[in-house]
C-alpha positions in Angstrom: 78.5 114.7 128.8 78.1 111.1 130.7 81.2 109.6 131.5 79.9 106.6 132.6 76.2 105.5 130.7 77.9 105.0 126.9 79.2 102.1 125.6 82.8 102.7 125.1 82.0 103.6 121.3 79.6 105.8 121.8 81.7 107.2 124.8 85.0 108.0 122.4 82.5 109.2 119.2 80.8 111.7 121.9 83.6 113.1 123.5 85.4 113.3 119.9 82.8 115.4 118.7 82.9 117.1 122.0 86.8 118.5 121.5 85.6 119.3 117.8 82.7 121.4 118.9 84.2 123.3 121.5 87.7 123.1 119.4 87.7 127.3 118.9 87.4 128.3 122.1 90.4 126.4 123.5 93.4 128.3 123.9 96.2 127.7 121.5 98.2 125.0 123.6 95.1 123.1 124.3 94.6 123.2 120.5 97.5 121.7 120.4 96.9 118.8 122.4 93.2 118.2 121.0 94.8 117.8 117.3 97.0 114.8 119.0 94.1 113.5 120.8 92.0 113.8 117.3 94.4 112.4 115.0 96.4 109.6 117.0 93.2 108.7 119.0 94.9 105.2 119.5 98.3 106.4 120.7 96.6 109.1 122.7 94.3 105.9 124.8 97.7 103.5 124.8 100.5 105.5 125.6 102.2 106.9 128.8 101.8 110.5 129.8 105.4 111.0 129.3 105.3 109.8 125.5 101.9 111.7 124.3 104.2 114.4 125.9 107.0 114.4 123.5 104.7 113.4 120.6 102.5 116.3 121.1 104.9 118.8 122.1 103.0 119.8 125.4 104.1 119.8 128.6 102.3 116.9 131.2 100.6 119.4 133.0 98.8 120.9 129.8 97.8 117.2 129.0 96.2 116.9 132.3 94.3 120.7 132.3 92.8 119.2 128.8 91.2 116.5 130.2 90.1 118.9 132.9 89.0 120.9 130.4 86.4 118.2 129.2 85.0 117.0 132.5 87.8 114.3 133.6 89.2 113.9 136.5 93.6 113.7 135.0 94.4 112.3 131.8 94.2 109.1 132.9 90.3 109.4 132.7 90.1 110.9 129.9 92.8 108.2 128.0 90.7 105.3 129.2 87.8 106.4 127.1 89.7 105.9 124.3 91.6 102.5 125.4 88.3 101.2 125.8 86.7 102.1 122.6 89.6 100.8 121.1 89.3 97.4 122.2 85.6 97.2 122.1 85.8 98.3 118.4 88.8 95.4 117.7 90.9 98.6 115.7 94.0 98.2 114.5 96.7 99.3 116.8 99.6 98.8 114.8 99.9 102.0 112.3 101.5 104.6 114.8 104.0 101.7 115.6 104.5 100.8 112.1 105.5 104.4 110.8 108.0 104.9 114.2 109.1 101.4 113.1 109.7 102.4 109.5 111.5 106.0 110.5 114.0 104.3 113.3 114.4 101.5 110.1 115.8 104.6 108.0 118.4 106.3 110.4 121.6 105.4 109.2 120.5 104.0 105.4 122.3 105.3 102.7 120.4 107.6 100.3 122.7 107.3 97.5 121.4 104.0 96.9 118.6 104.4 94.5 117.2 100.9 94.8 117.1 101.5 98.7 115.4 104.8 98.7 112.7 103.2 96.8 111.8 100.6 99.1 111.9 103.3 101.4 108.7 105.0 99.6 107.3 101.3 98.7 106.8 100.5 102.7 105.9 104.4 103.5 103.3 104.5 100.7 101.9 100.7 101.9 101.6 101.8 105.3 99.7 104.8 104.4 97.4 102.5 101.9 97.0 100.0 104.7 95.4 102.5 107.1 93.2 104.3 104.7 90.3 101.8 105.3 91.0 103.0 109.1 90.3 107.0 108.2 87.5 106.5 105.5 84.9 103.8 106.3 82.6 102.6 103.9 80.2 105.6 104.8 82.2 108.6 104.6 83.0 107.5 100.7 79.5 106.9 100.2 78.3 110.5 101.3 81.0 112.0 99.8 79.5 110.1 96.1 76.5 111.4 97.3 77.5 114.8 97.0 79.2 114.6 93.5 76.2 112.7 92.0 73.6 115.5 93.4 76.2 118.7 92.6 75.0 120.8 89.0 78.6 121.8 88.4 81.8 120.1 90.6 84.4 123.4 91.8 88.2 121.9 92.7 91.2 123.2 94.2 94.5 121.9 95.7 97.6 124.1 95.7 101.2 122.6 96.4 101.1 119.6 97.6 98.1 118.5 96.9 97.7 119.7 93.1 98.2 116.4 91.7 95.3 115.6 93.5 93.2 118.0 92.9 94.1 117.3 88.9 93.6 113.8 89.6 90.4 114.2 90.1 89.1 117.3 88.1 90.9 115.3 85.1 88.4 112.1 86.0 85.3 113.6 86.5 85.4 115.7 83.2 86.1 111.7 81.5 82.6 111.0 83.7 80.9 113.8 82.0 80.6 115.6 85.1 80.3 119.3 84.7 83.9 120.1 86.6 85.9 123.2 86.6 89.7 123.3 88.3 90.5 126.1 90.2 94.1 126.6 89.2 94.5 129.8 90.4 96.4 131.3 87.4 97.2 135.0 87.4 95.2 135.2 90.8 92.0 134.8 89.8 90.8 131.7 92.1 88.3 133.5 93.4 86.9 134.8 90.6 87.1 131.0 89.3 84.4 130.2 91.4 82.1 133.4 91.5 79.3 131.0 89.9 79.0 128.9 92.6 75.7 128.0 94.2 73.3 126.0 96.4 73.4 123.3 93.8 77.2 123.3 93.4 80.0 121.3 95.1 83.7 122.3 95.6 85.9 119.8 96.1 88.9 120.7 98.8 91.9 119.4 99.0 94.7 120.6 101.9 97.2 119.0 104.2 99.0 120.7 106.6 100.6 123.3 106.2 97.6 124.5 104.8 96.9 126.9 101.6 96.0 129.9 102.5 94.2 130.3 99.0 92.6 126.8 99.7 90.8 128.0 102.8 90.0 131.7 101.5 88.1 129.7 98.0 86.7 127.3 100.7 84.8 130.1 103.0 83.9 132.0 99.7 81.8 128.8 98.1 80.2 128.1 101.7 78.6 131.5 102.2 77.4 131.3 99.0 75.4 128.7 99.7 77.7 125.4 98.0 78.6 122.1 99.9 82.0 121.4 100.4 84.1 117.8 100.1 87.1 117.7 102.1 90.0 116.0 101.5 92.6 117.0 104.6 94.6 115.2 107.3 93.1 116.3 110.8 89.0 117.3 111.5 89.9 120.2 112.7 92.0 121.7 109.4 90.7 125.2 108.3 88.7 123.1 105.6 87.2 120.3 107.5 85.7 122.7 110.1 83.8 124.5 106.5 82.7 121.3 105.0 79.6 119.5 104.2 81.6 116.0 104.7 85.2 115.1 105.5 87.5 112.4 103.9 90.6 112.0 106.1 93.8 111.1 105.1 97.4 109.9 107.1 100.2 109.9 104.6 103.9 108.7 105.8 107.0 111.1 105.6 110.0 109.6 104.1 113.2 111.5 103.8 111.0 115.0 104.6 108.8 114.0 101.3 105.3 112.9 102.4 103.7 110.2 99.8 100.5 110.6 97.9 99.7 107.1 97.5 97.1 107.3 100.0 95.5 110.1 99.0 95.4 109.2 94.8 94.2 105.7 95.7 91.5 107.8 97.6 90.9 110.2 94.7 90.5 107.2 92.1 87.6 105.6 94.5 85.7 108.5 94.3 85.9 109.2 90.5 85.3 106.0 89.6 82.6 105.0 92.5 80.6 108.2 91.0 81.2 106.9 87.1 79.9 103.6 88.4 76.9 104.8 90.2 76.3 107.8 87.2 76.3 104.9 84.3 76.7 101.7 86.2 79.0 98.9 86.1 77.8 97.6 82.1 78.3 101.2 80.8 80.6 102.7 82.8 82.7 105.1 81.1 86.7 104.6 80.8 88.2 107.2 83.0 91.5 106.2 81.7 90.7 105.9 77.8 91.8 109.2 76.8 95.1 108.9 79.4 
């Protein structure tokens, strides 16, 4: 890989998918630092040795043998590829502040007041919705349309956490007309939920860490038999992303131990209605919401 013949975009996009490729032959500390350097790409280019330390939970001298690992010279090398591709792209560089801003805001409040603990999840959930436009461009949501209009039949799962997700969305596409089965998993049978699944078929995944074990088992089962997969995760390297056809990525906050799904329902509501848009068009569209 070039370290010094990219523009700085091109530079951090190569050496990203760089770390991805070579993500599952690193050993499992290095893992470790390459999900930090994958998901806070900002924090990782911006912030002292000493503080990716703590953040990541690796030691400074891992840090450095990772960059190493990758061609650089110290961690210094490698974290200038990504301050430079962030000021070339004019990102954001405020939401990794932000949510260390809300948590120190927290110590101390009262969670006995009811009105209070709201707010709490009003400015969680808004931070998470504000830097949603940061983890899904305008082409990620496209593609992942894409693969809804052009599935026969739509396969979804989400266990835990991210069932009302997974609802969300099987509940939205059925209102579309969309051929759509959800893989609830009752009595064990998840698998057996999906044993029709094809080349023409789509299964929609969705995971956050920790992930579901049944999640990732369904995922590999519709891949080797041939189906595109749409997932809906936190980190490019989840057991799902590293399956799937394309990849919508999602930060939610933590407040009190509870992480929000505002971010990741505003996300499922674009891609239902984008699809019932595109399927009928904006006169005709049908009412997702008309039978709610």
């Amino acid at each position: 890989m070039s370290r010094n013949e990219d523009t700085p975009l091109a530079s951090v996009e190569r050496l990203r998918q760089e770390i991805l490729d070579r993500y599952d032959s690193l050993s499992k500390r290095l893992k470790q630092i390459a999900r930090y350097v994958l998901d806070e790409p900002h924090a990782f280019g911006l912030e002292t040795l000493a503080e990716i330390s703590e953040r990541s939970g690796a030691q400074p001298s891992a840090i450095v043998r990772f960059a190493k690992h990758f061609g650089f010279s110290g961690a210094s090398q490698m974290q200038r590829v990504f301050r430079d591709g962030l000021l070339s792209n004019h990102a954001q560089l405020g939401y990794n502040e932000r949510v260390r801003a809300f948590s120190a805001s927290m110590e101390g409040a009262n969670p006995v007041d009811s009105h209070a603990v709201l707010m709490e999840f009003v400015h969680g959930s808004t931070i998470a919705l504000d830097n949603l436009p940061e983890t899904v461009t305008g082409e990620d949501l496209q593609r992942a349309i894409d693969l809804v209009a052009e599935a026969e039949t739509i396969y979804i799962i989400g266990y835990r956490r991210s069932f009302p997700v997974a609802s969300y969305l099987a509940y939205s596409l059925q209102q579309t007309g969309k051929r759509t089965t959800f893989v609830d998993g009752i009595a064990g049978l998840s698998l057996q939920q999906v044993r029709a699944a094809g080349a023409r078929d789509l299964l929609i995944a969705v995971s956050y860490h920790p992930y579901s074990p049944e999640t990732t088992e369904v995922s590999e089962f519709v891949v080797e038999r041939g189906a595109a997969l749409l997932a809906i995760t936190d980190t490019p390297v989840s057991p799902i992303a590293k399956l799937a056809s394309s990849i919508l990525l999602v930060r939610e906050t933590e407040v009190r131990s509870f992480r929000s799904l505002s971010a990741s329902l505003c996300l499922a509501q674009a891609l239902a209605i984008g699809f019932a848009f595109r399927h009928s068009g904006p006169a005709d569209a049908p009412g997702i919401e008309a039978q709610g």
